[in-house]
C-alpha positions as CSV (number, residue, x, y, z in Angstrom):
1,X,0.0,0.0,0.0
2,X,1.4,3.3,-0.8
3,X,2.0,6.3,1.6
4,X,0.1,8.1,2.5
5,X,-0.6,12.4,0.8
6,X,-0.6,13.4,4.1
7,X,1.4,12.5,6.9
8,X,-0.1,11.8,10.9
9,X,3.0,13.5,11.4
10,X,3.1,16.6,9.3
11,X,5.7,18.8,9.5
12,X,3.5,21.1,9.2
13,X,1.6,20.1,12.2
14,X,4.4,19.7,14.1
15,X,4.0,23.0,16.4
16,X,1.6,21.3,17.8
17,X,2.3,17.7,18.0
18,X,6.0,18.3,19.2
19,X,4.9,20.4,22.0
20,X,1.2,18.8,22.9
21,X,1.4,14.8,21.6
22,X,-2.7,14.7,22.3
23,X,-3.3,17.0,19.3
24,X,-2.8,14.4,16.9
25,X,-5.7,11.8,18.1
26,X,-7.8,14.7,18.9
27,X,-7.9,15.7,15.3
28,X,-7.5,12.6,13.5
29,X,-11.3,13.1,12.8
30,X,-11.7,16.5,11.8
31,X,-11.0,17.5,8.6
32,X,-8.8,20.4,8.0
33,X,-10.5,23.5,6.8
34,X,-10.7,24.5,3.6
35,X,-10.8,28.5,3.7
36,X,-9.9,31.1,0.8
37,X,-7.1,31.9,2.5
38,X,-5.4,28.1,2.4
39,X,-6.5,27.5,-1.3
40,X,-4.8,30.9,-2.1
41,X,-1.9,30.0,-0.4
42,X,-1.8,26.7,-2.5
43,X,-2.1,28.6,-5.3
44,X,0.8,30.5,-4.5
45,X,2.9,27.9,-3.6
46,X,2.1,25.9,-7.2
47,X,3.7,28.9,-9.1
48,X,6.4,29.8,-6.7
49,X,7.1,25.9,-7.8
50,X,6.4,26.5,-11.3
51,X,8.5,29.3,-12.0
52,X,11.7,27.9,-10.1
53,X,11.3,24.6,-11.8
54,X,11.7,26.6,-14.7
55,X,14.7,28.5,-14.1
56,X,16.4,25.3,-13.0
57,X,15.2,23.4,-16.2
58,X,18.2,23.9,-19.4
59,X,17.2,25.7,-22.8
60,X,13.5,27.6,-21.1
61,X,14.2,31.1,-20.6
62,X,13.8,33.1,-17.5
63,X,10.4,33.4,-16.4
64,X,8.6,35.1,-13.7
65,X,5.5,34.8,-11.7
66,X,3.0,37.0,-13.1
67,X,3.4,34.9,-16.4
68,X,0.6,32.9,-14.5
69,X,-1.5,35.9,-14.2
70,X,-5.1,35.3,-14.6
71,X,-4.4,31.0,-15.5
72,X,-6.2,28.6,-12.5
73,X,-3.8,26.7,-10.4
74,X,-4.6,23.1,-10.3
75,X,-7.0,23.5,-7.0
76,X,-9.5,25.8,-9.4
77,X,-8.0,29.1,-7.7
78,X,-7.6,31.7,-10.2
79,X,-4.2,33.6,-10.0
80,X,-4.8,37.0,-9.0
81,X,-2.1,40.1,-8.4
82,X,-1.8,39.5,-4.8
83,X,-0.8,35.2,-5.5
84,X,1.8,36.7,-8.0
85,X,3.2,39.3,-5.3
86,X,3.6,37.0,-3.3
87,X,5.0,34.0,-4.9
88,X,7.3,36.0,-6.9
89,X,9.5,37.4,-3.5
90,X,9.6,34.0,-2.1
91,X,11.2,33.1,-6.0
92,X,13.7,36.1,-5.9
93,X,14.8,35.3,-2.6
94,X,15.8,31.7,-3.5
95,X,16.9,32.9,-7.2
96,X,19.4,35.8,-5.2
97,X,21.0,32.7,-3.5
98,X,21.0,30.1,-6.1
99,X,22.6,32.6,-8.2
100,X,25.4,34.2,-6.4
101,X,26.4,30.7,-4.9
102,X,26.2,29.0,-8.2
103,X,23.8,26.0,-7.0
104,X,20.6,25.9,-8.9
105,X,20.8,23.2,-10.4
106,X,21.2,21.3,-7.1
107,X,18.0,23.6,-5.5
108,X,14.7,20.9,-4.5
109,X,11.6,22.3,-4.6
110,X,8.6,20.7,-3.1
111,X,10.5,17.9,-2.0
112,X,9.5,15.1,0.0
113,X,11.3,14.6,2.7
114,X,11.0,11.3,5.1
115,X,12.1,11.6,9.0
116,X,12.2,7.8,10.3
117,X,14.6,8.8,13.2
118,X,11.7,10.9,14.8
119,X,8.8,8.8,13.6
120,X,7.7,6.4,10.8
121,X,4.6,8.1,10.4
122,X,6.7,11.8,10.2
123,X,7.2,13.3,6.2
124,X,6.4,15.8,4.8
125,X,6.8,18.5,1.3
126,X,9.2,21.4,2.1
127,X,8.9,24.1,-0.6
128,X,12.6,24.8,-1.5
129,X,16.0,23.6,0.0
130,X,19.7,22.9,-1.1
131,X,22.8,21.8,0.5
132,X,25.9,22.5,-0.6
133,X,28.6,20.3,1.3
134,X,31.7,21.9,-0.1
135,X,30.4,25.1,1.7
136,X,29.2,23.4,4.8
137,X,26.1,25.0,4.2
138,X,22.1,24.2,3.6
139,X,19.9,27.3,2.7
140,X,15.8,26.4,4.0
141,X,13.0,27.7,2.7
142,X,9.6,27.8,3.5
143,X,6.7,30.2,2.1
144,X,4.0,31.5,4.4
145,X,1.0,33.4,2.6
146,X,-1.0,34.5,5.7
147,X,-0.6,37.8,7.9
148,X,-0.1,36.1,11.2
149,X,3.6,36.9,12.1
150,X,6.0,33.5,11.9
151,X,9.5,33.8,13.1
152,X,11.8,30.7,12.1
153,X,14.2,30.4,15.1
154,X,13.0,27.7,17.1
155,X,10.4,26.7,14.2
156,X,9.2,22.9,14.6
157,X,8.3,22.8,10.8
158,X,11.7,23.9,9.8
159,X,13.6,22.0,12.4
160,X,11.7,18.7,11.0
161,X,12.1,19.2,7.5
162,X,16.3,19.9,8.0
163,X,16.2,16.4,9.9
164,X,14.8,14.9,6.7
165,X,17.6,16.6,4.7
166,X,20.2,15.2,7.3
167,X,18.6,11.8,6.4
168,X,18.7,12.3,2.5
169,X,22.5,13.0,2.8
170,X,23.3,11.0,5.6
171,X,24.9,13.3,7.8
172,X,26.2,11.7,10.6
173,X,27.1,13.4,14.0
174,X,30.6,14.8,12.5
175,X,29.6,16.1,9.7
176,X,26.6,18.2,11.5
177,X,29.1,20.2,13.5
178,X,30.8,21.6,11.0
179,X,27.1,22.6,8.6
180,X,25.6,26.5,9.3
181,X,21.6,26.0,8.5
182,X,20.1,29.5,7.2
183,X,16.7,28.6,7.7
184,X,14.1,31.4,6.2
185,X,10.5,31.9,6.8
186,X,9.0,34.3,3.3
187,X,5.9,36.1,4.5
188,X,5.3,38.8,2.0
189,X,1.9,39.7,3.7
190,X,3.1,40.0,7.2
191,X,4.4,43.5,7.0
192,X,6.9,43.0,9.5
193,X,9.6,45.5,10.2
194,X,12.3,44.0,9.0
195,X,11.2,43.1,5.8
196,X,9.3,39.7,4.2
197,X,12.1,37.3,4.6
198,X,12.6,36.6,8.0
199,X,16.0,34.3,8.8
200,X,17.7,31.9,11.2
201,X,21.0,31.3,11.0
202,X,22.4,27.9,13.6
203,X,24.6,25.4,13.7
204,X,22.9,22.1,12.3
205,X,24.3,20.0,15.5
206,X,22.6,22.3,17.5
207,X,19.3,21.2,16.5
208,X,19.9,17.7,18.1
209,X,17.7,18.8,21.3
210,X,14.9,20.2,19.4
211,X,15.0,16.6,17.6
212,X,15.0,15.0,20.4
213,X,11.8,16.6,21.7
214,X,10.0,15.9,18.4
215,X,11.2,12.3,18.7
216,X,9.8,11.7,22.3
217,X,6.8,13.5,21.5
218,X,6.1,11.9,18.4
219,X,6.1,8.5,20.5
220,X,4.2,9.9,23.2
221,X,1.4,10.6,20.5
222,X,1.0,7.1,19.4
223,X,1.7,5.2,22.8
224,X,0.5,7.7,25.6
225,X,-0.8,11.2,24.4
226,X,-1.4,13.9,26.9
227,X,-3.0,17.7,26.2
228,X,-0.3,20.4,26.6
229,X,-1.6,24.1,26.4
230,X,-0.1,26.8,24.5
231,X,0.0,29.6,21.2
232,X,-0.3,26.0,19.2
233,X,-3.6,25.6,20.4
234,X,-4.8,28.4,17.9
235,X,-4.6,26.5,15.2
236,X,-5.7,23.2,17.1
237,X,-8.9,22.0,15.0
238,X,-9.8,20.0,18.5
239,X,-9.5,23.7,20.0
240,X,-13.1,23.6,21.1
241,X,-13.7,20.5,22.5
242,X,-9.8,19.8,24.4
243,X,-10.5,20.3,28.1
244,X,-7.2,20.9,28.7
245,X,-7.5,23.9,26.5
246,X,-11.0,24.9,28.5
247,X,-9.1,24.6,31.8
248,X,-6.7,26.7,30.7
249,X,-8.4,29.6,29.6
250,X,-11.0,29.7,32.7
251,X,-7.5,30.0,34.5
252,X,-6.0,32.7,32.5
253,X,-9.3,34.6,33.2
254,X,-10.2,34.0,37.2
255,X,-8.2,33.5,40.1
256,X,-10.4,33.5,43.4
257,X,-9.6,34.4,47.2
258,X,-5.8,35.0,46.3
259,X,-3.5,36.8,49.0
260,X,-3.2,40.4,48.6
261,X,-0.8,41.1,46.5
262,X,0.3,44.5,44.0
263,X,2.5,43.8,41.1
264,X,5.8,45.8,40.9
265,X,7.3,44.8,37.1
266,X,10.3,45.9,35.2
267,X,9.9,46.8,31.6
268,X,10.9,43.4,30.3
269,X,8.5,41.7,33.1
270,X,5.9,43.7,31.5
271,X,7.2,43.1,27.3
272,X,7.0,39.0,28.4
273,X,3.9,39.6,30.3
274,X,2.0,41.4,27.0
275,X,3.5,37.9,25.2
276,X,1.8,35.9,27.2
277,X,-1.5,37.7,27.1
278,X,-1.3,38.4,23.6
279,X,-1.1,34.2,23.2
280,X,-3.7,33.6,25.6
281,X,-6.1,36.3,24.0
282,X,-5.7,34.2,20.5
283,X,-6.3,30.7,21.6
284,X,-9.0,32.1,23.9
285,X,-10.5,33.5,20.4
286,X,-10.1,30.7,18.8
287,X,-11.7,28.4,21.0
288,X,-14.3,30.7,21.8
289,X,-15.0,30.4,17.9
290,X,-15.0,27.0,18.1
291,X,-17.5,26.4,20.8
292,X,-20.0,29.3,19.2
293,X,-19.6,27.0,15.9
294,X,-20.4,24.0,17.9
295,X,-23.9,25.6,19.7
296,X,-25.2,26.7,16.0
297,X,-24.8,23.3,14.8
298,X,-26.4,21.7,17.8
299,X,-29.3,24.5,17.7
300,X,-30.1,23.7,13.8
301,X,-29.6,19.7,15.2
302,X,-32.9,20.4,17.3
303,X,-30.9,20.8,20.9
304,X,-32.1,23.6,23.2
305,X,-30.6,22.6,26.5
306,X,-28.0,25.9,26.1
307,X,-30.5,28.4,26.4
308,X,-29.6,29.5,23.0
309,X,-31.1,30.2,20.0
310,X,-30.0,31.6,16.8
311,X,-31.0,34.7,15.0
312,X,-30.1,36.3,11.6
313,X,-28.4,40.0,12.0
314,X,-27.6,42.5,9.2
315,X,-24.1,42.9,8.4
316,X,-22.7,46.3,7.0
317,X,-24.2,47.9,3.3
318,X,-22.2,47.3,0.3
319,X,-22.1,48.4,-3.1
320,X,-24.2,45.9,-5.2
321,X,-22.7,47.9,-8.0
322,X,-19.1,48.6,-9.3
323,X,-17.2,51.2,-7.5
324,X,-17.5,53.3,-10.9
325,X,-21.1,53.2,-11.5
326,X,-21.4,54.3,-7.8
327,X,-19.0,57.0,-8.1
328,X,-21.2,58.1,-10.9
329,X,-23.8,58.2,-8.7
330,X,-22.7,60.4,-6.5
331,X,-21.2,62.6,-9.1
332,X,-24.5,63.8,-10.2
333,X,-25.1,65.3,-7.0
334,X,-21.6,66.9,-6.7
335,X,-20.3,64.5,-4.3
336,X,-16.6,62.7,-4.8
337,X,-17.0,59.3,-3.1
338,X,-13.8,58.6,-4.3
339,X,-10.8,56.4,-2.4
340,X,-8.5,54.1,-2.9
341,X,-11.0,52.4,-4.2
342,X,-14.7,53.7,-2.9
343,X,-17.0,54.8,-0.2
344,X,-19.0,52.5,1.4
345,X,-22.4,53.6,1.0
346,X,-22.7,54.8,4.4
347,X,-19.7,56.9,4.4
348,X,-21.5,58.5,1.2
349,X,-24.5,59.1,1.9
350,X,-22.7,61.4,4.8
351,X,-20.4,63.0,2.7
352,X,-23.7,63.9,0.6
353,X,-24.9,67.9,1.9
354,X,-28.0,67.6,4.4
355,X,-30.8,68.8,1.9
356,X,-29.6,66.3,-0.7
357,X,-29.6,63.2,1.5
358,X,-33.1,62.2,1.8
359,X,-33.6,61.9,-1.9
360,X,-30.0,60.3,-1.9
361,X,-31.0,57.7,0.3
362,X,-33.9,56.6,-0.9
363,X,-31.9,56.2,-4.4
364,X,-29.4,54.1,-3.1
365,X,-31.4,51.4,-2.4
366,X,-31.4,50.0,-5.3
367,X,-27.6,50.0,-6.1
368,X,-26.9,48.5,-2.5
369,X,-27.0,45.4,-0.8
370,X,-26.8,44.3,3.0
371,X,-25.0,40.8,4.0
372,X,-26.7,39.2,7.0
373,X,-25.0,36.6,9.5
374,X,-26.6,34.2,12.2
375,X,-25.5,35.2,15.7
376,X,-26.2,33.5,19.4
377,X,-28.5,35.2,21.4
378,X,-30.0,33.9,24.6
379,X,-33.4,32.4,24.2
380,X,-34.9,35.0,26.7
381,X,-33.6,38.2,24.4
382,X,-34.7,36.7,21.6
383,X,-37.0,38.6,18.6
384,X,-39.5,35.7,19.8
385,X,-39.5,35.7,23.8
386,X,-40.5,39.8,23.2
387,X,-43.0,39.1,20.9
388,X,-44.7,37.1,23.4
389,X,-43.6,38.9,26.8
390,X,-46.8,40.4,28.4
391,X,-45.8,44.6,27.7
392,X,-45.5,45.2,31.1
393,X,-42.6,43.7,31.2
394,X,-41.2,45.2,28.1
């Protein structure tokens, strides 16, 4: 039987698995989500691969990403400006180093990589790696298309995939201590301060400990799993129903009867303190997500033992029109909606002069549209407890 597309052990998973070894059998039966924001990032990732397998190939010109431009990526996602932005730093970064080292020829990309010595059930795709042992050197690259800030020191996924380089080259426990990593993380949409390509520069022996945690962790998952809390839990897909992860949050909230005590803190008390909360904030979002998800579906399942019910609430107005024939619109009335793009009609219809805005409004209408999303409310505040509560009590 073949292997399998997707590992138990992902690398990409391993953030979680290497630091809480119950993550893996509490979502081994809930599918991963499939959002825009993960197709998109396929997207991206299949012509980052497609233009570098390109360079690398003899004869083909150079080509870059926006030659993809408006063509659909092999999960249906039609390339759009933002996938080519993107893709196309993560391919000049790699190109920059492939080039002045001379090594492009020995570059992988999306390359599966196999990591026995931490787990059988561990592999994994890395997006673009090359080692060059007459430099001592491997160069590690991995493309992130989200916002959501990802440094690379200390990175599970990264340290994983470089173990299953060490096991494609066979380097042994010499040869690692005389190898530099340069491990990067390409986040064109993070806007962090120092730039999209954020790097990691270590000695390859001194990932041994961080393998030897994935190792004993990977084991724990498969022989006696236990629920370890953390900034992993955020992307947890078991986030909302891990009691380890409830526990921990009513904890981060309440503390009750404790000794009097005031809080005197140092400026670097208080930068690892805003860490912490900033962590606990997002898991505590996330699983408050989850459980809110979870009470919809058991409403609409005929449940009412939550003493919740589910209503429909109007989201913000929107243009049902292009942006041009709106700012047309508006024009006739001597009113410039314009922005970077345009005015929402709200912000319009207050930018139009007082006497003007009646008529305005009532015009609008029909170029506008309102999105509407299904919210809890309790069962006592709902629209049909106060159609039937007796006025007095009203």
């Amino acid at each position: 039987m073949g292997m399998l597309e997707h590992a138990p052990l992902a690398p990409s998973s391993s953030p979680q698995w290497g630091h809480c070894s119950g993550s893996v059998l509490a979502q081994a039966n809930i599918p991963s989500p499939d959002t825009v924001e993960t197709r998109e990032g396929t997207a991206a990732h299949w012509v980052m691969a497609e233009v570098l397998e390109n360079h690398k190939a003899p004869g083909r010109g150079p080509l870059t990403c926006d030659a993809y431009l408006g063509q659909q990526a092999p999960n249906g996602v039609l390339i759009d400006e933002t996938i080519v932005e993107g893709a196309q730093v993560m391919v000049d970064d790699v190109l920059e180093v492939c080039e002045r080292l001379g090594c492009l020829q020995e570059l992988l990309v999306e390359h599966r990589v196999h990591m026995p010595k931490i787990h059988a059930q561990n592999w994994g795709t890395l997006d673009a790696g090359v080692y060059l042992p007459a430099r001592k050197v491997i160069f590690l690259w991995d493309y992130k298309h989200g916002h959501r800030d990802c440094q690379p020191e200390g990175n599970f996924q990264l340290i994983d995939y470089l173990q299953g380089l060490v096991e494609q080259y066979q380097i042994d426990g010499l040869m690692d201590q005389q190898i530099t990593v340069v491990a990067r993380i390409v986040q064109p949409f993070c806007y962090y301060v120092r730039g999209p390509v954020k790097e990691w520069v270590v000695r390859l022996s001194d990932l041994r400990a961080y393998w030897n945690i994935l190792q004993s962790k990977a084991n724990e998952a498969f022989t006696n799993p236990k629920l370890t809390t953390g900034p992993w839990c955020r992307d947890c897909r078991a986030v909302g129903k891990c009691a380890a992860t409830r526990k921990a949050r009513y904890n981060f909230i309440e503390l009750v009867n404790e000794p009097y005590e005031m809080d005197s803190m140092q400026g670097a008390d208080l930068a690892v303190e805003r860490g912490i909360l900033r962590d606990g904030i997002a898991v505590a979002k996330a699983r408050l997500e989850a459980i809110e998800d979870e009470l919809q579906h058991r409403i609409r399942s005929g449940e009412n033992d939550s003493g919740y019910t589910i209503e429909a609430v109007e989201g913000r107005e929107k243009w049902a029109v292009p942006a041009a024939q709106a700012r047309s619109l508006f024009s006739q009335f001597g009113v410039d909606i314009s922005k970077d793009d345009v005015l929402t009609p709200n912000q319009s219809l207050k930018k139009t002069p007082a006497d003007k805005r009646p008529l305005v409004a009532s015009i609008i209408k029909r170029f506008t549209t309102r999105s509407s999303a299904l919210t809890l409310v309790p069962v006592d505040d709902s629209r049909t407890a106060r159609a039937f509560k007796p006025k007095t009590e009203q």
